[in-house]
mmJSON file of the N, C-alpha and C atoms, coordinates in Angstrom:
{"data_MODEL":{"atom_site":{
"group_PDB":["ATOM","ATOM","ATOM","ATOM","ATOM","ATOM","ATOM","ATOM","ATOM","ATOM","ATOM","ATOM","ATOM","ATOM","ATOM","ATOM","ATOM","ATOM","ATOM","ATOM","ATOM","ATOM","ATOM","ATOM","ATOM","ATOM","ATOM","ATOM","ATOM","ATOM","ATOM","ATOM","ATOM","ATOM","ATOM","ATOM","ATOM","ATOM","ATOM","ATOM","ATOM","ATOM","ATOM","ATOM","ATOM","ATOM","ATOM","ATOM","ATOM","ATOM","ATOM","ATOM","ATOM","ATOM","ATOM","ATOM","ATOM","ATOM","ATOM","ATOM","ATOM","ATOM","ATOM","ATOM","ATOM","ATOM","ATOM","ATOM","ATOM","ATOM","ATOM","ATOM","ATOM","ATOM","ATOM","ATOM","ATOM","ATOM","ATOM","ATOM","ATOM","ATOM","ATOM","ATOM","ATOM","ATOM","ATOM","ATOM","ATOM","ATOM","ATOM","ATOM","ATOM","ATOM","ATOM","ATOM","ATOM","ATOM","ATOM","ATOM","ATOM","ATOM","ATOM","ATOM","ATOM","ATOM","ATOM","ATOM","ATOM","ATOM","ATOM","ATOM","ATOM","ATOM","ATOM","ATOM","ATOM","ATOM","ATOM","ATOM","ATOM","ATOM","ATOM","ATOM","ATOM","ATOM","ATOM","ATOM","ATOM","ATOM","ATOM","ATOM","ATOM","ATOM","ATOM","ATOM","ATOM","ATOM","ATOM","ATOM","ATOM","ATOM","ATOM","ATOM","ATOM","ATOM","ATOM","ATOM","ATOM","ATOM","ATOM","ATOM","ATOM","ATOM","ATOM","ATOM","ATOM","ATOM","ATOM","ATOM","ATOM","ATOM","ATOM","ATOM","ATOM","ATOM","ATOM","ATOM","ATOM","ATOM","ATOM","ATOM","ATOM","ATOM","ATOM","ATOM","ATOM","ATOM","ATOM","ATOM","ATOM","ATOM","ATOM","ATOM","ATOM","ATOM","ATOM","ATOM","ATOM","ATOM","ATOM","ATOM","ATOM","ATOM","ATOM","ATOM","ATOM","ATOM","ATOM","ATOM","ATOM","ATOM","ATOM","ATOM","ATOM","ATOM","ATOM","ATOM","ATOM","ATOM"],
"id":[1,2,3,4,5,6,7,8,9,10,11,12,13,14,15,16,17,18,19,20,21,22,23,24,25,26,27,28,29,30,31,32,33,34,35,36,37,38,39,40,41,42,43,44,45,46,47,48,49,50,51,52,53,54,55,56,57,58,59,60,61,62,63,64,65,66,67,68,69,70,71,72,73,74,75,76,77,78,79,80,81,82,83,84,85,86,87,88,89,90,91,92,93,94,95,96,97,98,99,100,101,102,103,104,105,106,107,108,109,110,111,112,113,114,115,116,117,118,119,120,121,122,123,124,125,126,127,128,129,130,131,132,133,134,135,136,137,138,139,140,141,142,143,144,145,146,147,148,149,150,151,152,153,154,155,156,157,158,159,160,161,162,163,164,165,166,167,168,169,170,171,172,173,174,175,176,177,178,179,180,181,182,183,184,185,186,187,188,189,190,191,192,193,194,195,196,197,198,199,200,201,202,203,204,205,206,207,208,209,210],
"type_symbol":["N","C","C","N","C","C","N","C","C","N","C","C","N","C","C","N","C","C","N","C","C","N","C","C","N","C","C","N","C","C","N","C","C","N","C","C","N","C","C","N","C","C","N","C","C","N","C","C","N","C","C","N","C","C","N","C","C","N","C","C","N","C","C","N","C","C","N","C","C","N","C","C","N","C","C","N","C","C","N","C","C","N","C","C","N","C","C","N","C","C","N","C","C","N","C","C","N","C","C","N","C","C","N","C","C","N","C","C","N","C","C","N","C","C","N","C","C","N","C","C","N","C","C","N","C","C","N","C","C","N","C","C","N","C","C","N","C","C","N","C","C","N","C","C","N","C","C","N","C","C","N","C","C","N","C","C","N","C","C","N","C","C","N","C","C","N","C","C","N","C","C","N","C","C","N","C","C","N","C","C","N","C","C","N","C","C","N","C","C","N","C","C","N","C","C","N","C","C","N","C","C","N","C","C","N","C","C","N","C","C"],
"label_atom_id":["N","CA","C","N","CA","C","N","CA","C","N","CA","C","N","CA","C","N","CA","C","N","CA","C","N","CA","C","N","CA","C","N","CA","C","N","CA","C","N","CA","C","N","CA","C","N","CA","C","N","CA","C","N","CA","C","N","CA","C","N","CA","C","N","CA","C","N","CA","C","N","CA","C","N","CA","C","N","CA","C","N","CA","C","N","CA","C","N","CA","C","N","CA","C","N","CA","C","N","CA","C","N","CA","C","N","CA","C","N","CA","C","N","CA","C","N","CA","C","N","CA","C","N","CA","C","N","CA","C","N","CA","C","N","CA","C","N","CA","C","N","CA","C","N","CA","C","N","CA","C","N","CA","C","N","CA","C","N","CA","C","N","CA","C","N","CA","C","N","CA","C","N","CA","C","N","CA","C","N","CA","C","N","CA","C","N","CA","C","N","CA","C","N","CA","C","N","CA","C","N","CA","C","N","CA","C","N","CA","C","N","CA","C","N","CA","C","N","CA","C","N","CA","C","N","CA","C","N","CA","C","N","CA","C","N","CA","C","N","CA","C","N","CA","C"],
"label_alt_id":[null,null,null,null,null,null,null,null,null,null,null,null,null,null,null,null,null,null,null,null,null,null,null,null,null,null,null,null,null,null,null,null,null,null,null,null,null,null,null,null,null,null,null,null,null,null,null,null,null,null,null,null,null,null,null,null,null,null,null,null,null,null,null,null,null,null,null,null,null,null,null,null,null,null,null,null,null,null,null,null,null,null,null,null,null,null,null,null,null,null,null,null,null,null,null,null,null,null,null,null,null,null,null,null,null,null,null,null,null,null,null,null,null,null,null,null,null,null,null,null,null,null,null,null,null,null,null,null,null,null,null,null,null,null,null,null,null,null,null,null,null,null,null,null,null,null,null,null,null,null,null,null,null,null,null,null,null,null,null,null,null,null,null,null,null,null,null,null,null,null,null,null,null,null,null,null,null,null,null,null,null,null,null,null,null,null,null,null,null,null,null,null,null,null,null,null,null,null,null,null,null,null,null,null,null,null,null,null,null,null],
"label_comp_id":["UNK","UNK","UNK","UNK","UNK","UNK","UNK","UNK","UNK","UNK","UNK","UNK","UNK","UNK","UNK","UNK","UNK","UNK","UNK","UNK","UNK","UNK","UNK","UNK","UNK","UNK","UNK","UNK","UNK","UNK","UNK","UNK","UNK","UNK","UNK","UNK","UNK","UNK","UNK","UNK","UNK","UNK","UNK","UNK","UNK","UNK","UNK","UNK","UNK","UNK","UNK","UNK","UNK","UNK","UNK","UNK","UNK","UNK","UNK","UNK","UNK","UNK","UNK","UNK","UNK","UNK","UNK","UNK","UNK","UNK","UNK","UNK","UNK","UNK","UNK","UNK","UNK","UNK","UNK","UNK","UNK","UNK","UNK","UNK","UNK","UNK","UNK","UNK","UNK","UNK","UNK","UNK","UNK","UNK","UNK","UNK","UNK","UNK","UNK","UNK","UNK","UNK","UNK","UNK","UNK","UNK","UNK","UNK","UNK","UNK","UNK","UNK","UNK","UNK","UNK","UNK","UNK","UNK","UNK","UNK","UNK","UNK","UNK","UNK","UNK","UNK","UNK","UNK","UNK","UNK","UNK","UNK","UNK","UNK","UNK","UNK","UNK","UNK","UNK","UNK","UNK","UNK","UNK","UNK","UNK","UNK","UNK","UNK","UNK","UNK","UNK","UNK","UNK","UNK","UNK","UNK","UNK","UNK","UNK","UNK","UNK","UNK","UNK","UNK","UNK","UNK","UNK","UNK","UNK","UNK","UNK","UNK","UNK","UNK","UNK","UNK","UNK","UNK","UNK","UNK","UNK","UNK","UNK","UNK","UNK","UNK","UNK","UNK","UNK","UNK","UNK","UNK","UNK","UNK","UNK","UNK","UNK","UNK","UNK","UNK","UNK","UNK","UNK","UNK","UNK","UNK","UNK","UNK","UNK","UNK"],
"label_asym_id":["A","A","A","A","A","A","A","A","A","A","A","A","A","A","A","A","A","A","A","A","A","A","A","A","A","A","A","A","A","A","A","A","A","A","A","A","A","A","A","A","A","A","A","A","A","A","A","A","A","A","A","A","A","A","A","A","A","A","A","A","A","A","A","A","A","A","A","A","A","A","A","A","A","A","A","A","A","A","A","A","A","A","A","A","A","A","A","A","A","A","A","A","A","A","A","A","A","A","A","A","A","A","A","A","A","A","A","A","A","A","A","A","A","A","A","A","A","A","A","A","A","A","A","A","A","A","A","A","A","A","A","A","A","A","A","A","A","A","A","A","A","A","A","A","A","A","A","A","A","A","A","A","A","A","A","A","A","A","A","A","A","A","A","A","A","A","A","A","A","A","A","A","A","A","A","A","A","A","A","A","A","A","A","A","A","A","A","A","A","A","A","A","A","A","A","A","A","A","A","A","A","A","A","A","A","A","A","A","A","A"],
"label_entity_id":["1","1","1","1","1","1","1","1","1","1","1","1","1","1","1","1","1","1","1","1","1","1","1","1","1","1","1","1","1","1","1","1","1","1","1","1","1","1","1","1","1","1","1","1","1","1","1","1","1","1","1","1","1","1","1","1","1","1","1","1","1","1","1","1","1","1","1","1","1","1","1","1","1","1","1","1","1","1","1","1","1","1","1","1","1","1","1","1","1","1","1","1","1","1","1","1","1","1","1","1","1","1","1","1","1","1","1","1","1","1","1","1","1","1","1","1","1","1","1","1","1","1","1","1","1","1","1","1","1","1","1","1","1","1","1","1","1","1","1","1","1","1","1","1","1","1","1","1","1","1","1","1","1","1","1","1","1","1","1","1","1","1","1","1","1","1","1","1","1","1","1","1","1","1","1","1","1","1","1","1","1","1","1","1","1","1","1","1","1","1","1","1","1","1","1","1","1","1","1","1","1","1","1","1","1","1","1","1","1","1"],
"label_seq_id":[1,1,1,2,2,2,3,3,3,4,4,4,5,5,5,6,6,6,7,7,7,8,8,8,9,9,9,10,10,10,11,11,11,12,12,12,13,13,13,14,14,14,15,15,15,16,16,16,17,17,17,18,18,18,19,19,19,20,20,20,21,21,21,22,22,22,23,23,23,24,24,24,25,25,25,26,26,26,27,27,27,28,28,28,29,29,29,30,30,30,31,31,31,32,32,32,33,33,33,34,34,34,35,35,35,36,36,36,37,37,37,38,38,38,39,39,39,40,40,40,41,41,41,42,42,42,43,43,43,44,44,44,45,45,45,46,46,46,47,47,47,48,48,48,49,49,49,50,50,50,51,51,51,52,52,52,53,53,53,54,54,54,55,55,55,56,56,56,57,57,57,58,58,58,59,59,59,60,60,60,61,61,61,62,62,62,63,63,63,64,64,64,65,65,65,66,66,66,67,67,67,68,68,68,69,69,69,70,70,70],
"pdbx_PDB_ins_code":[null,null,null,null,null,null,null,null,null,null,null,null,null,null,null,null,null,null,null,null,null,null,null,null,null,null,null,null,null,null,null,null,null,null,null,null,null,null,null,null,null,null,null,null,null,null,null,null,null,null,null,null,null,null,null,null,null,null,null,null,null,null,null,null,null,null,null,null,null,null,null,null,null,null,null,null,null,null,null,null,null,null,null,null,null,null,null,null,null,null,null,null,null,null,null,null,null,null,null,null,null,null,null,null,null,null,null,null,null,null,null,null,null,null,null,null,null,null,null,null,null,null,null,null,null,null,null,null,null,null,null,null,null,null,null,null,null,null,null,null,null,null,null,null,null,null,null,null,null,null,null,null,null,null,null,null,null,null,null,null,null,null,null,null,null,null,null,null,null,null,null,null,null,null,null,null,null,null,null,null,null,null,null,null,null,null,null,null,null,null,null,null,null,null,null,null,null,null,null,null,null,null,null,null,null,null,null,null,null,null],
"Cartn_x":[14.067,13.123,12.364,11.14,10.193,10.836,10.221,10.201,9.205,8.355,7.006,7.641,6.546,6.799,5.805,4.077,4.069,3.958,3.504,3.843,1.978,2.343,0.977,0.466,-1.018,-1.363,-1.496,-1.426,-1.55,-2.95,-4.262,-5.152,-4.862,-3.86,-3.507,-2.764,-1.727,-0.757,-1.245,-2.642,-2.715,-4.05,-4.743,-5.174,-4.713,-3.502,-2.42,-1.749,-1.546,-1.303,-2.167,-3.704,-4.61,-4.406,-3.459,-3.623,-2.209,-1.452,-0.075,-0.322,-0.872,-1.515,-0.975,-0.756,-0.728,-2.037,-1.914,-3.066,-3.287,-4.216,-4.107,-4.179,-3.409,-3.222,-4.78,-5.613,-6.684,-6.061,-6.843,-6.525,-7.964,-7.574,-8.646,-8.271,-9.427,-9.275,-8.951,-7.554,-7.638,-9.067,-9.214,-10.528,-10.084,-8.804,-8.438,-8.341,-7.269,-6.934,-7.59,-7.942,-9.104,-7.639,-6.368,-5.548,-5.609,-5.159,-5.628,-4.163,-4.962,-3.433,-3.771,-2.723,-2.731,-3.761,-4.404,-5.79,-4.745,-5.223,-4.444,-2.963,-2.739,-1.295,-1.623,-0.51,-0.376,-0.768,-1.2,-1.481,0.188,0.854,2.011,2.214,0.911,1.111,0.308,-0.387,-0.941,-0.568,-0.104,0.75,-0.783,-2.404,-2.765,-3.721,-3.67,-4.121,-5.552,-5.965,-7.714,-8.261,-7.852,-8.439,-7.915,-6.173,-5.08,-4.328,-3.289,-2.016,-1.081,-0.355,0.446,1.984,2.517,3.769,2.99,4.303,4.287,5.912,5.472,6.739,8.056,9.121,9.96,9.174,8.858,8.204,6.951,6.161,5.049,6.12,7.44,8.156,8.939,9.314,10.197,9.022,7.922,7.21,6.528,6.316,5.698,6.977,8.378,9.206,9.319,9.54,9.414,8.334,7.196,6.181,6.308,7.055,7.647,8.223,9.388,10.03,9.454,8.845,8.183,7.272],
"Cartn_y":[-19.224,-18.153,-17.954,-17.713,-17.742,-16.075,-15.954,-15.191,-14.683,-13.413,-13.309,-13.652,-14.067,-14.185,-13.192,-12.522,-11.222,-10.359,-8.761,-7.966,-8.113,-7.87,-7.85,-6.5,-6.258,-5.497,-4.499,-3.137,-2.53,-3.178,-3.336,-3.577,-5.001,-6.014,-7.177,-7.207,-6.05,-5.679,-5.357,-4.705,-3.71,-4.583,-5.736,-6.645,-7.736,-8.034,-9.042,-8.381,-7.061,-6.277,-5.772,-5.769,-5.348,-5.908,-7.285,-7.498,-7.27,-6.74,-5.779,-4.975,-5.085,-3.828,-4.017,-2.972,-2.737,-3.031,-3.778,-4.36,-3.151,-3.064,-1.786,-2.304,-2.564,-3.039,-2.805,-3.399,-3.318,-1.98,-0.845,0.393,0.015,0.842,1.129,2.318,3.106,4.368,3.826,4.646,4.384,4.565,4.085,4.057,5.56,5.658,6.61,7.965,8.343,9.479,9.531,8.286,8.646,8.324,8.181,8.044,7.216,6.68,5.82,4.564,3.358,2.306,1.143,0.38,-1.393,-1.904,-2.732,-3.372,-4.554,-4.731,-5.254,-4.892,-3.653,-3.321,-2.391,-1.922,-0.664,0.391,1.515,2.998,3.719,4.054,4.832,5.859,6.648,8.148,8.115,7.17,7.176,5.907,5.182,4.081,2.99,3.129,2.613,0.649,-0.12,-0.981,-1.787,-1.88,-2.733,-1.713,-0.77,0.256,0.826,0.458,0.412,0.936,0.864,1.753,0.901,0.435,-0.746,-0.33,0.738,1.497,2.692,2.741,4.131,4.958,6.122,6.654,7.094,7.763,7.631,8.851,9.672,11.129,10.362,9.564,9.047,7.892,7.183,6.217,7.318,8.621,9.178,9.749,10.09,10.792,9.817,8.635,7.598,6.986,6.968,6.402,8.267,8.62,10.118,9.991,9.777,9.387,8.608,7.43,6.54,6.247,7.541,7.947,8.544,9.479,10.136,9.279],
"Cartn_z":[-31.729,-31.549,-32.857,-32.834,-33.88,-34.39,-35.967,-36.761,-37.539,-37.442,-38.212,-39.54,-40.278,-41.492,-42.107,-41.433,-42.306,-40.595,-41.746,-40.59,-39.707,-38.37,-37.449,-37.151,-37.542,-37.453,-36.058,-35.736,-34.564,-33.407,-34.348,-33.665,-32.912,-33.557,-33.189,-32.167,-31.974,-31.35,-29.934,-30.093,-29.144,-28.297,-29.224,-28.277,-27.411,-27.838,-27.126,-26.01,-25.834,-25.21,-23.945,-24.472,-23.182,-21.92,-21.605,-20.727,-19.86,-19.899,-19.686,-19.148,-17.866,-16.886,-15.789,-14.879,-13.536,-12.678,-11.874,-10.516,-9.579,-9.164,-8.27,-7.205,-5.964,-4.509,-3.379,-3.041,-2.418,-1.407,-1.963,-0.784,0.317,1.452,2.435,3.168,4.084,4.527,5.944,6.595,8.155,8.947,10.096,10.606,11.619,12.053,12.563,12.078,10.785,10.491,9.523,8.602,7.022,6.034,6.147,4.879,4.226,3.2,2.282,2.869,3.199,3.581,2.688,2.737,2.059,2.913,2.97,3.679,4.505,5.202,6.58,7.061,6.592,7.021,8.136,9.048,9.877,9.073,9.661,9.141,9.287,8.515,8.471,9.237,9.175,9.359,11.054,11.353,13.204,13.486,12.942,13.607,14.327,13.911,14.589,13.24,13.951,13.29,14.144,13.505,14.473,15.48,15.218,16.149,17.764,17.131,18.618,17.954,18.798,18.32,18.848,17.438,17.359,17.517,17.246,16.766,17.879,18.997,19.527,19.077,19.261,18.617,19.789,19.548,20.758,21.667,21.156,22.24,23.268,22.609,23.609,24.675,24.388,24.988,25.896,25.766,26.706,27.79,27.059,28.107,29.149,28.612,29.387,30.508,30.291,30.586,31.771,31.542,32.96,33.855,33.274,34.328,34.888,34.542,35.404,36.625,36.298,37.463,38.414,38.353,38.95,39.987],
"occupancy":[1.0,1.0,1.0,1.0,1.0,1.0,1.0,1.0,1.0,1.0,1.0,1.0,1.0,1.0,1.0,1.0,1.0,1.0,1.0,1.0,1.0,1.0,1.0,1.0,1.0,1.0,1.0,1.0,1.0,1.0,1.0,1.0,1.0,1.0,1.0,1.0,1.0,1.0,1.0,1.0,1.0,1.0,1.0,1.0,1.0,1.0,1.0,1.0,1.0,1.0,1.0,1.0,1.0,1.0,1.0,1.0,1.0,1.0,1.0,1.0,1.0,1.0,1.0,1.0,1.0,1.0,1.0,1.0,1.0,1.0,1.0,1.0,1.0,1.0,1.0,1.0,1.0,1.0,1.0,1.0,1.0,1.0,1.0,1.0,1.0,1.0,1.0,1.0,1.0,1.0,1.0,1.0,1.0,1.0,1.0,1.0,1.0,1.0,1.0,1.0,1.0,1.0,1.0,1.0,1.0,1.0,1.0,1.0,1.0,1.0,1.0,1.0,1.0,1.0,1.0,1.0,1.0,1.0,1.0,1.0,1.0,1.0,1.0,1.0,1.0,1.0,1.0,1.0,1.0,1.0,1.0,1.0,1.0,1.0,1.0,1.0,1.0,1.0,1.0,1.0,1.0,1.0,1.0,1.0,1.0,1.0,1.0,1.0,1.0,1.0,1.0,1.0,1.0,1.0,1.0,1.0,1.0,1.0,1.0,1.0,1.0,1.0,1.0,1.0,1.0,1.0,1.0,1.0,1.0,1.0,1.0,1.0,1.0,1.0,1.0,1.0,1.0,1.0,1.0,1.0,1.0,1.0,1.0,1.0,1.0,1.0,1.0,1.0,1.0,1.0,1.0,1.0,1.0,1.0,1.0,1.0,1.0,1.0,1.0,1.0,1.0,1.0,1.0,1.0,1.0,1.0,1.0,1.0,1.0,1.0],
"B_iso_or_equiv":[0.0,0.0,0.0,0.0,0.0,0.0,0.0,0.0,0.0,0.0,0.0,0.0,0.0,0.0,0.0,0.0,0.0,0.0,0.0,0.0,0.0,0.0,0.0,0.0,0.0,0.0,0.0,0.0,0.0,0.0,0.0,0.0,0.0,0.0,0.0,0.0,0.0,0.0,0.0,0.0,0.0,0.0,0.0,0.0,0.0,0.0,0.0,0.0,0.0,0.0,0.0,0.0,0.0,0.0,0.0,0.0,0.0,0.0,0.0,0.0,0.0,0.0,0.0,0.0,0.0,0.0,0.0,0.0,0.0,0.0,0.0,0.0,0.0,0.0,0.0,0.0,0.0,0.0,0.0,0.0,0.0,0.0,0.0,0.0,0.0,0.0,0.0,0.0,0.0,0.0,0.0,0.0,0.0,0.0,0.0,0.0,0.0,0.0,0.0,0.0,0.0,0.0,0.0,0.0,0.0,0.0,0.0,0.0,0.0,0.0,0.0,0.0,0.0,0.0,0.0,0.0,0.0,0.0,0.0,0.0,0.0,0.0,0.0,0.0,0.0,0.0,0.0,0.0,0.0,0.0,0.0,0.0,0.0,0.0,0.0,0.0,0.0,0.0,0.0,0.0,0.0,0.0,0.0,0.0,0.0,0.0,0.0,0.0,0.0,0.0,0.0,0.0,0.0,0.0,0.0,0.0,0.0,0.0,0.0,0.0,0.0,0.0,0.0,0.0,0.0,0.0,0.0,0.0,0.0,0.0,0.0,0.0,0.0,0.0,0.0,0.0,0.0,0.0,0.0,0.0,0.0,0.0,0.0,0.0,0.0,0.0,0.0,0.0,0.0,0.0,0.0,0.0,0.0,0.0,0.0,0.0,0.0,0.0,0.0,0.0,0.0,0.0,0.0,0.0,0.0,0.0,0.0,0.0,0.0,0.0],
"pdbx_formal_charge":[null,null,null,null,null,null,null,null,null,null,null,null,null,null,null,null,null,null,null,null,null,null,null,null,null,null,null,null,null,null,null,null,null,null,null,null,null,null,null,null,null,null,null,null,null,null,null,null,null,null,null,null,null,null,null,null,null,null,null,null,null,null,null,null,null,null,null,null,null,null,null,null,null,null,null,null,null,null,null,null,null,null,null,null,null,null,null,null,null,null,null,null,null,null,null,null,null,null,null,null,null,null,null,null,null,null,null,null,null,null,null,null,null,null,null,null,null,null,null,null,null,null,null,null,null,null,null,null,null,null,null,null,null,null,null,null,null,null,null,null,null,null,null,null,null,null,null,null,null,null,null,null,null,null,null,null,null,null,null,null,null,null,null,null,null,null,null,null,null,null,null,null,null,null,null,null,null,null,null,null,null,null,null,null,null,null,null,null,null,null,null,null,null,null,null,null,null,null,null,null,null,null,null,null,null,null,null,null,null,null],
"auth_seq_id":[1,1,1,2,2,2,3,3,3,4,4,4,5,5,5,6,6,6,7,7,7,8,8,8,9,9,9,10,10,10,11,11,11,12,12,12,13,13,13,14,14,14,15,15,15,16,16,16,17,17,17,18,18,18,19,19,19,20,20,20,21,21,21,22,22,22,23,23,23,24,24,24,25,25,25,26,26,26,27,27,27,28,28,28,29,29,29,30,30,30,31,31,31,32,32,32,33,33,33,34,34,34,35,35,35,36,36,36,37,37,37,38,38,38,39,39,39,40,40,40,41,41,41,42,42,42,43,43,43,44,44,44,45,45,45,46,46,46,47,47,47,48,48,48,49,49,49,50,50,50,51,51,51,52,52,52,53,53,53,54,54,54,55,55,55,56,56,56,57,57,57,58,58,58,59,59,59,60,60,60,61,61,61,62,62,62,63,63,63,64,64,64,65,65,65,66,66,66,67,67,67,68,68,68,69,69,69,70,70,70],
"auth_comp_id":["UNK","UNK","UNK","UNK","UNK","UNK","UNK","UNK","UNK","UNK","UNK","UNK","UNK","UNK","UNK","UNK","UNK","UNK","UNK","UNK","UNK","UNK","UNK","UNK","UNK","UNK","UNK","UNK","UNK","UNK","UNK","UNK","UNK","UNK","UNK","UNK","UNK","UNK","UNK","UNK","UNK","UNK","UNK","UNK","UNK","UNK","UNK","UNK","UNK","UNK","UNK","UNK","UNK","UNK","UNK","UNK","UNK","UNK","UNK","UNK","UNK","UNK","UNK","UNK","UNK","UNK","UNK","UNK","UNK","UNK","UNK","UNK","UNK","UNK","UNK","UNK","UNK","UNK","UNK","UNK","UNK","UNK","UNK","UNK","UNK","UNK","UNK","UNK","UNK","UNK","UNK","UNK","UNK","UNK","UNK","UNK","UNK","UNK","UNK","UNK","UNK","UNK","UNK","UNK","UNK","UNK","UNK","UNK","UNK","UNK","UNK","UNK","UNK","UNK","UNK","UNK","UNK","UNK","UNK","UNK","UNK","UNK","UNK","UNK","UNK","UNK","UNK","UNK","UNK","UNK","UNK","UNK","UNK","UNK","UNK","UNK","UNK","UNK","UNK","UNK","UNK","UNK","UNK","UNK","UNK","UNK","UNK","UNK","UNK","UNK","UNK","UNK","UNK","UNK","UNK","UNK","UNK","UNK","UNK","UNK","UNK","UNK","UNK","UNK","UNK","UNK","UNK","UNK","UNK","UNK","UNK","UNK","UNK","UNK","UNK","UNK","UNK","UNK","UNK","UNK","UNK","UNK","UNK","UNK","UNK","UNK","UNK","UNK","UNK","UNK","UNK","UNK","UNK","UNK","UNK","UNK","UNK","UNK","UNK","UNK","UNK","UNK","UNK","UNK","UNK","UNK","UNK","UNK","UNK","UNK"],
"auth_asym_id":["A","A","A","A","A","A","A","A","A","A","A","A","A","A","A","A","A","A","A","A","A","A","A","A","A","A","A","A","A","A","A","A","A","A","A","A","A","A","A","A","A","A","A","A","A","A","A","A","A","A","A","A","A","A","A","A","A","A","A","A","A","A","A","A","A","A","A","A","A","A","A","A","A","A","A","A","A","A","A","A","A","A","A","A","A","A","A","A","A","A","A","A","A","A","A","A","A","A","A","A","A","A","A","A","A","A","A","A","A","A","A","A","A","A","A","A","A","A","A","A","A","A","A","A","A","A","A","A","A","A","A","A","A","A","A","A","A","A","A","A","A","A","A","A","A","A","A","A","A","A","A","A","A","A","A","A","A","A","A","A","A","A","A","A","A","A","A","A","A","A","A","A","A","A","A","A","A","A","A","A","A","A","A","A","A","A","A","A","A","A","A","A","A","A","A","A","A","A","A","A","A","A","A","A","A","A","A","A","A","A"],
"auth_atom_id":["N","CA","C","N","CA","C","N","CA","C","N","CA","C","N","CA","C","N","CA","C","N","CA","C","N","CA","C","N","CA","C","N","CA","C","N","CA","C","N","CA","C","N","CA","C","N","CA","C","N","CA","C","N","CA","C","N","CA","C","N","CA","C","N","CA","C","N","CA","C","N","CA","C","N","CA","C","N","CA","C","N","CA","C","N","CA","C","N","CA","C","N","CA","C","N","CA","C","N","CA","C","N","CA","C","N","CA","C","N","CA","C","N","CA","C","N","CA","C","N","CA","C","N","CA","C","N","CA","C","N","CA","C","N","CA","C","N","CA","C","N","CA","C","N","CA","C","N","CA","C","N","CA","C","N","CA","C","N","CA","C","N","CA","C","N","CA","C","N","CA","C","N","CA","C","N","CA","C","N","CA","C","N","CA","C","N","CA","C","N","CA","C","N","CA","C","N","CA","C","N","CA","C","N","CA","C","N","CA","C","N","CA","C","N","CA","C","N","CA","C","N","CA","C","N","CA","C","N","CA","C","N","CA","C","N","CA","C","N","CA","C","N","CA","C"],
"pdbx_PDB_model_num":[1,1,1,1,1,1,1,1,1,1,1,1,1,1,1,1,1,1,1,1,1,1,1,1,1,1,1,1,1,1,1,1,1,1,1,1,1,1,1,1,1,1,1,1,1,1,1,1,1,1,1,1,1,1,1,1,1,1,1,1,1,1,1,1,1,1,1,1,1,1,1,1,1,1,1,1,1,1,1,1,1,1,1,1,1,1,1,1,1,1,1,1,1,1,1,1,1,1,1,1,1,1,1,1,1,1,1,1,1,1,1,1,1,1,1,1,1,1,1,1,1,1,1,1,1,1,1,1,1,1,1,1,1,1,1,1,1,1,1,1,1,1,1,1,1,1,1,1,1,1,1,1,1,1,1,1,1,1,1,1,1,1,1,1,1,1,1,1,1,1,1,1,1,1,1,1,1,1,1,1,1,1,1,1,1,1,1,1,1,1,1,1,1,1,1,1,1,1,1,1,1,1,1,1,1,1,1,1,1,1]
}}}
């Protein structure tokens, strides 16, 4: 392992450094509710993707599953 031999200055420090950043993940707004999601993922909070609804939750599956019977 290398060893400085003099000391490096902060401005040196702190330009070798500029590139030690966090990426910011491509956000986008649901087309549905407006929340902010990952760009081609599901919407979390309405469950809808491409302009459907990909994820139904169990209350829309029990109520659809009674109408059933009926």
């Amino acid at each position: 392992m290398a060893v400085q031999q003099r000391r490096g200055s902060k401005t040196r420090k702190r330009l070798r450094r500029t590139h030690f950043k966090l990426e910011v993940t491509g956000l986008t707004t649901c087309p549905n509710c407006g929340t902010l999601i990952r760009a081609h993922h599901v919407c979390p909070k309405c469950h809808h993707y491409a302009g459907k609804d990909v994820i139904t939750t169990e209350e829309v599956k029990k109520e659809t599953k009674a109408k059933a019977k009926k």
